[in-house]
C-alpha positions, -999 to +999 in steps of 0.1 A: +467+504+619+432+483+623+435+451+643+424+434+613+455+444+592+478+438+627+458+405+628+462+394+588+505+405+594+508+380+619+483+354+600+511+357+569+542+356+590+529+324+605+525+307+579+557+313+563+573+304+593+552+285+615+579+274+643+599+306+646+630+309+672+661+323+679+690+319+660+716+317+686+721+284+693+712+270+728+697+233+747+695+248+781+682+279+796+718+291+808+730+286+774+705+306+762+710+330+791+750+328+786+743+334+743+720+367+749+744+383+773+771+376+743+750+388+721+748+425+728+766+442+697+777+412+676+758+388+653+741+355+661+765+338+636+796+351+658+779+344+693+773+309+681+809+303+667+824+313+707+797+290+721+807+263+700+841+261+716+827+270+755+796+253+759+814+217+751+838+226+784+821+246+804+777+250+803+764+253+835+774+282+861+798+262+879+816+248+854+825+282+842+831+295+877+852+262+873+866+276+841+883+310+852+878+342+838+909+342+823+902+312+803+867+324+798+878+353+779+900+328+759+870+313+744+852+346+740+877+369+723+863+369+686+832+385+702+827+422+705+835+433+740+844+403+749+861+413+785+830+436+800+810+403+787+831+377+804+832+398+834+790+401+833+788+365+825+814+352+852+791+378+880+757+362+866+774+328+876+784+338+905+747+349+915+730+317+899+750+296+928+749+317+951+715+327+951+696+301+926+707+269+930+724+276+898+694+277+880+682+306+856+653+326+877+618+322+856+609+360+873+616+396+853+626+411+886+657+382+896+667+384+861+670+418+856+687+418+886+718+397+869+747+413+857+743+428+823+706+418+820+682+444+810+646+444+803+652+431+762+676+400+777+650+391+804+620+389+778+643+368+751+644+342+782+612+346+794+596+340+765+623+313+745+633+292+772+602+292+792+575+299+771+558+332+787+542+353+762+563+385+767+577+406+734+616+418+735+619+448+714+653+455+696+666+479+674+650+450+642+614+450+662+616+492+668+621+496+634+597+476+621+572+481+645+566+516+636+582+520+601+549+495+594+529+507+619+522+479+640+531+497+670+547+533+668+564+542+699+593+570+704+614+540+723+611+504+732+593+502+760+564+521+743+566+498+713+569+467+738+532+479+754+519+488+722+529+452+708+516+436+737+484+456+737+478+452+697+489+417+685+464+388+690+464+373+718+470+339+691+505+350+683+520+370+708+544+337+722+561+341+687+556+377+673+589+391+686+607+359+662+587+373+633+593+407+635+630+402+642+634+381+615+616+399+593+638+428+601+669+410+599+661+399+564+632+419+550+630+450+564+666+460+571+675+493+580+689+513+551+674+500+518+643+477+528+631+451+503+603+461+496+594+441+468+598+410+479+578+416+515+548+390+521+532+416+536+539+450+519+506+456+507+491+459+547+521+481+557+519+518+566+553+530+552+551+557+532+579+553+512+580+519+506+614+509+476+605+492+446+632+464+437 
């Protein structure tokens, strides 16, 4: 794919959605810390139902140190995993007192280095709660990335340097919104909708469903 076609992509997706963002919901960078690492094999819409009950007792480090484990996993249990996650969340605020003033590290390297935080989780905060143009690929962003062929790769941290190599430098603090969204609801997985894509005519898939 040309740069003009990657740059005409991102052109469109802006202007259907000029102010893109996460759909977890979140007013601090913990929250969004605490949301992401909740996150991790259940929906947005079932993340933000658990943090709708926790974040009104307990949203800062302490206050769910504070809070207990056992009562932590109270409010998580309609998640997925929700014990392995309490556990990883109760750790992370462990470190964020102990070792940040219980504040969420703006570096890759003391993020990574919390409990349950991988490369994808550090870029989601990086670039949504403190505005760093980094690009956090997911399964949505993989697939779309090279099933258009924005940015083929054979795993995410190919497509995460290809993305950050290719898309203009103009919308790189917002291109991983668009192409997750647009995977979420456009270009899903099984049966994308083809049809109804703002931008089918510029992608590379060759097998593109009429609907």
């Amino acid at each position: 794919m040309n740069a003009q076609k990657r740059f005409e992509i991102f052109r469109r997706l802006q202007a259907a959605n000029p102010h893109p963002t996460t759909e977890l919901n979140w007013s601090t960078p913990f929250e969004l810390l605490a949301a992401v690492l909740l996150s991790a094999q259940a929906t947005d819409v079932g993340v933000n139902k658990a943090t709708a009950r926790l974040f009104p007792v307990a949203n800062t480090p302490q206050a769910i140190i504070d809070l207990g484990i056992e009562s932590l996993k109270e409010y998580l249990k309609t998640i997925g995993l929700y014990n392995t996650k309490a556990v990883n969340l109760m750790k992370t605020c462990h470190l964020l007192v102990d070792q940040h003033q219980g504040e969420v590290p703006k570096t890759r390297k003391a993020l990574e280095a919390l409990p349950g935080v991988g490369r994808k989780t550090a870029n989601v905060i990086l670039n949504t709660a403190f505005g760093q143009p980094t690009i956090a690929v997911d399964t949505h962003i993989f697939r779309v990335s090279n099933r258009t062929g924005i940015a083929k790769g054979k795993d995410v941290v190919e497509v995460e340097q290809k993305l950050l190599r290719h898309v203009p430098k103009v919308f790189k603090q917002d291109a991983h919104h668009w192409l997750i969204l647009h995977g979420r609801y456009t270009c899903i997985a099984r049966k994308p909708r083809c049809g109804s894509c703002l931008i089918e005519d510029l992608c590379e898939f060759p097998d593109k469903i009429e609907l």
